[in-house]
C-alpha positions as CSV (number, residue, x, y, z in Angstrom):
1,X,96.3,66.3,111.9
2,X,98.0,64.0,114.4
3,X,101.4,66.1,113.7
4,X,100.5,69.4,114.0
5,X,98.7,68.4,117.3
6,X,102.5,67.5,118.2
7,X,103.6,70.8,117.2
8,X,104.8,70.0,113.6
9,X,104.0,72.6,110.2
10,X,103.6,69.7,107.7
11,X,104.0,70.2,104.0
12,X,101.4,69.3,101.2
13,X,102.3,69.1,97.4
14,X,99.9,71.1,95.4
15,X,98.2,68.6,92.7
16,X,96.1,71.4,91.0
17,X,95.9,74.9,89.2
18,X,93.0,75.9,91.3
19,X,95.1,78.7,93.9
20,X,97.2,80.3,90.8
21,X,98.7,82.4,90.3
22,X,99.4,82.3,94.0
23,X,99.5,78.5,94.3
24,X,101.3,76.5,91.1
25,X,101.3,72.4,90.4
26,X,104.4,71.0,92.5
27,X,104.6,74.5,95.0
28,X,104.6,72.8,98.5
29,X,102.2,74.5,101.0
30,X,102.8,74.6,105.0
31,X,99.8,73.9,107.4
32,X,99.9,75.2,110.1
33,X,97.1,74.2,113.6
34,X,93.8,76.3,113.6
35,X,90.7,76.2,115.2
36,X,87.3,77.1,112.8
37,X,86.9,79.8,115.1
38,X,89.8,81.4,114.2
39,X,89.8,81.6,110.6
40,X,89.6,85.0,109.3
41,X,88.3,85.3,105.5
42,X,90.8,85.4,102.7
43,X,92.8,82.8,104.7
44,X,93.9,79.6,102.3
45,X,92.7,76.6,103.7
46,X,93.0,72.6,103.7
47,X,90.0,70.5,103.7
48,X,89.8,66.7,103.6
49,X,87.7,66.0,100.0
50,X,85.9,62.9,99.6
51,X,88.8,61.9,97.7
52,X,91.9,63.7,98.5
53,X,92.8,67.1,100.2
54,X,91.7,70.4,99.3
55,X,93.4,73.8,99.5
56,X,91.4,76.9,98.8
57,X,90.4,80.4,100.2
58,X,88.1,80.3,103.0
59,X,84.9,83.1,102.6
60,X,82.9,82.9,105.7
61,X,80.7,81.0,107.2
62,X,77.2,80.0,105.6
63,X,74.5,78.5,108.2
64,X,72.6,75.6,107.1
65,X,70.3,74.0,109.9
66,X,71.5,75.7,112.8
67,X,75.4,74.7,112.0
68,X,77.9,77.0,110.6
69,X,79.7,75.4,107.2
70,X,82.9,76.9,105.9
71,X,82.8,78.8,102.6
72,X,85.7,78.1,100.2
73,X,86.4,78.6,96.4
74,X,90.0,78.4,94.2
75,X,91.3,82.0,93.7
76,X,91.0,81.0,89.8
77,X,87.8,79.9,89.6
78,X,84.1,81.6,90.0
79,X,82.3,79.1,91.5
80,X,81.9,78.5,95.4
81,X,83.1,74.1,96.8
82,X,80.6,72.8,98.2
83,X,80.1,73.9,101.8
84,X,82.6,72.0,104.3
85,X,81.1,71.0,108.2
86,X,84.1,72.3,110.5
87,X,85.4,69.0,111.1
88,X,86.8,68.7,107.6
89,X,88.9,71.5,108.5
90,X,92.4,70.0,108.0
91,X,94.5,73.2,108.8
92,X,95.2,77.0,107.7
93,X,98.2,77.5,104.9
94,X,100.8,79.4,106.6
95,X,104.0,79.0,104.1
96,X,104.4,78.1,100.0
97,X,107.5,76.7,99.0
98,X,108.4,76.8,95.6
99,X,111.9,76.0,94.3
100,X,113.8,75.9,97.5
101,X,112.4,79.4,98.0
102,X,109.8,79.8,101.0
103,X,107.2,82.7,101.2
104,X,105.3,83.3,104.3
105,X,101.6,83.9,103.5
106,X,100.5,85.1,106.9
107,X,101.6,87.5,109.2
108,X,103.2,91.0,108.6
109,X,106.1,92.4,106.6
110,X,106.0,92.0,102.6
111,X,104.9,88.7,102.1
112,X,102.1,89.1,104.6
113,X,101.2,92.0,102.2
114,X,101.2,89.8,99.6
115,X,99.0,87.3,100.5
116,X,96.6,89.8,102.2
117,X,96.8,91.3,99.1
118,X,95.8,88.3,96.7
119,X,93.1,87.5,99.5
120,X,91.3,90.6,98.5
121,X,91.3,90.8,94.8
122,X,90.6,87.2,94.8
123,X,87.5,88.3,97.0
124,X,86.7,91.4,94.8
125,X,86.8,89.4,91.6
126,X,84.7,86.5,92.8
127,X,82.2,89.4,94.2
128,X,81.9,91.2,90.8
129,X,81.8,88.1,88.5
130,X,80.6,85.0,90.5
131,X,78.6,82.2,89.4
132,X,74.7,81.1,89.8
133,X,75.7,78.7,92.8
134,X,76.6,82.1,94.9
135,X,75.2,80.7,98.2
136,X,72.5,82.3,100.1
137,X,73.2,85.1,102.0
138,X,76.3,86.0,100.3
139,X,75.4,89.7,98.0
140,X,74.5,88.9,94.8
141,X,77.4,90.5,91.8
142,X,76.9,93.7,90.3
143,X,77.3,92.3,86.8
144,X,74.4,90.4,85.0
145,X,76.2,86.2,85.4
146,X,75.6,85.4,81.9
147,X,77.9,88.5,81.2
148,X,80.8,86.0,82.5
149,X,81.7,84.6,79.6
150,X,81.4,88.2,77.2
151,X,85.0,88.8,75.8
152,X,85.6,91.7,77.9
153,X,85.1,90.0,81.4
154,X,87.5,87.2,80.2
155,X,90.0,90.5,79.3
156,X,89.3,92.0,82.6
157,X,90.0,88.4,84.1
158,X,93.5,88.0,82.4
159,X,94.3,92.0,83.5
160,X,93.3,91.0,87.1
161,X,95.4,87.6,86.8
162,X,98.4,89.6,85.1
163,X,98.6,91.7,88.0
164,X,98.2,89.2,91.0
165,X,101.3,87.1,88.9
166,X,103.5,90.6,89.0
167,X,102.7,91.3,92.3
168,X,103.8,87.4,93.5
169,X,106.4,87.2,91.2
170,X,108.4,90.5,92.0
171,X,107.5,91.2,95.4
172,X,107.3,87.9,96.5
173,X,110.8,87.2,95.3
174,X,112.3,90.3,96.7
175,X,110.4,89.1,100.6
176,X,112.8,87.9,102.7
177,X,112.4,84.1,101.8
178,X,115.4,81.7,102.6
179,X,117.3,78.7,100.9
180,X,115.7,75.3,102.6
181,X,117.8,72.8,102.4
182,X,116.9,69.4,100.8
């Protein structure tokens, strides 16, 4: 927090399996300064854990007691993270580097597309197919829960995964990332 309050876009090594296929184990992740107010949903965001840091998509806010908490979940998994008071807020992912190779997540052009684009059918499969602790206030999903775990929900899941991993892979190598050195 202290550097990007001096202007500097630190780097966090991703620990987990949580963000894939957008986000991978060893992919290094640029934070970039934002205020809660300006989070939009679908952005990717870091929070500080009780243990460590977390990075996950941010889904709106939830009020609890008169206080707006953040809303975030992995892109992989079904269930909401606990809620998160503002002040946990670490910073907003703006870059992935993986393999010397840097994609920008936000802003416009291809890879803007691209994470825009994983944003919402990260939001869309979450809607049709979330869990029991799907906080107040949030819709319910069109399918029955216990249906989650039927065989072709898990097929569907693997199709949707399939196609956010072609859409990273082949547009997001073709984006206009550059070498960084070492």
């Amino acid at each position: 927090r202290d550097g990007m309050k001096r202007g500097q876009r630190p780097y966090l090594t991703i620990t987990s399996g949580s963000m894939r296929p957008l986000l991978h184990i060893g992919d290094e992740v640029q934070l970039e300064p934002v205020y809660p107010a300006e989070l939009q949903v679908g952005d990717i965001v870091t929070v500080v854990a009780p243990v460590t840091l977390l990075t996950h998509r941010f889904y709106g806010w939830i009020e609890r007691e008169g206080e707006n908490w953040l809303l975030t979940r992995g892109d992989r998994f079904l269930t909401f993270d606990s809620l998160w008071h503002p002040e946990h807020l670490v910073g907003r992912v703006f870059a992935r580097r993986r393999q010397h190779q840097r994609l920008l997540l936000r802003g416009e052009g291809r890879s803007g597309w691209i994470g825009r684009h994983v944003a919402h059918i990260a939001a869309a499969e979450g809607h049709l197919f979330s869990s029991p602790n799907t906080p107040e206030g949030l819709p319910s999903p069109p399918l029955p829960r216990q249906s989650a775990s039927s065989l072709l929900v898990v097929q569907i899941r693997r199709l949707i995964y399939l196609w956010i991993t072609l859409v990273v892979g082949l547009l997001g190598s073709k984006s206009k990332s550059r070498k960084e050195k070492s």
